[in-house]
N, C-alpha and C positions, 0 to 999 in steps of 0.2 A: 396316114397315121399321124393324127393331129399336126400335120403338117409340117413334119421333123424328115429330114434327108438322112441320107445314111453318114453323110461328115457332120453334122450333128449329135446324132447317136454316139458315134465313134467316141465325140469330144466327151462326152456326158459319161461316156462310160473309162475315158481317161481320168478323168476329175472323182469321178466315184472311188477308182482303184488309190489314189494317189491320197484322198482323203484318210479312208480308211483300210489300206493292204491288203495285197491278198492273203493274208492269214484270215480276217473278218471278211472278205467276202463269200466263201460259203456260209458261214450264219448269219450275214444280214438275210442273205438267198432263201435259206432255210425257216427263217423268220415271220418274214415277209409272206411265203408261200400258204405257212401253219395260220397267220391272221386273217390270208384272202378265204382258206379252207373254213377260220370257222365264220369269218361273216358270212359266208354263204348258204354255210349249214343253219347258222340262226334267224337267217332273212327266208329260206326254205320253209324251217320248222315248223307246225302249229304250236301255238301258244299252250303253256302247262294246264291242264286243268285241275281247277281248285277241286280237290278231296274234301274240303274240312267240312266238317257236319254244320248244318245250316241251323238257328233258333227256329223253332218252331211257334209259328205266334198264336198268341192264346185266342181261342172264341170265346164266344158267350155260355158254349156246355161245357168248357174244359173248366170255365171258372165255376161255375155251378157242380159239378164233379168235386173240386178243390175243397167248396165250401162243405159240400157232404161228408169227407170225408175231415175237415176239421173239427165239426159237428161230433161226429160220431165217436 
């Protein structure tokens, strides 16, 4: 485990408590857990598909159409 002993861990998890108390350490815990949940959820996900109505591009009869009717 990237090459960490367990009297390393210990120290890291001393230095952690002592930074921030155990009053914030359940909500860094709780934190930290909700970022991992959703990067995973949004590295999962497919991508949103676009809804929005597309232009439709003119041809040569819709403009012929247009002209007839500005004609008329």
């Amino acid at each position: 485990m990237f090459g960490l002993g367990m009297q390393e861990l210990v120290i890291i998890l001393i230095i952690i408590l002592v930074l921030f108390g155990a009053k914030r350490l359940p909500e860094l815990a709780s934190g930290m857990g909700k970022a991992i949940k959703n990067f995973k959820k949004a590295s999962t996900e497919p991508d949103e598909i676009d809804v929005t109505p597309k232009k439709v591009a003119e041809s040569g009869t819709d403009k012929a159409e247009e002209e007839k009717g500005k004609g008329a």
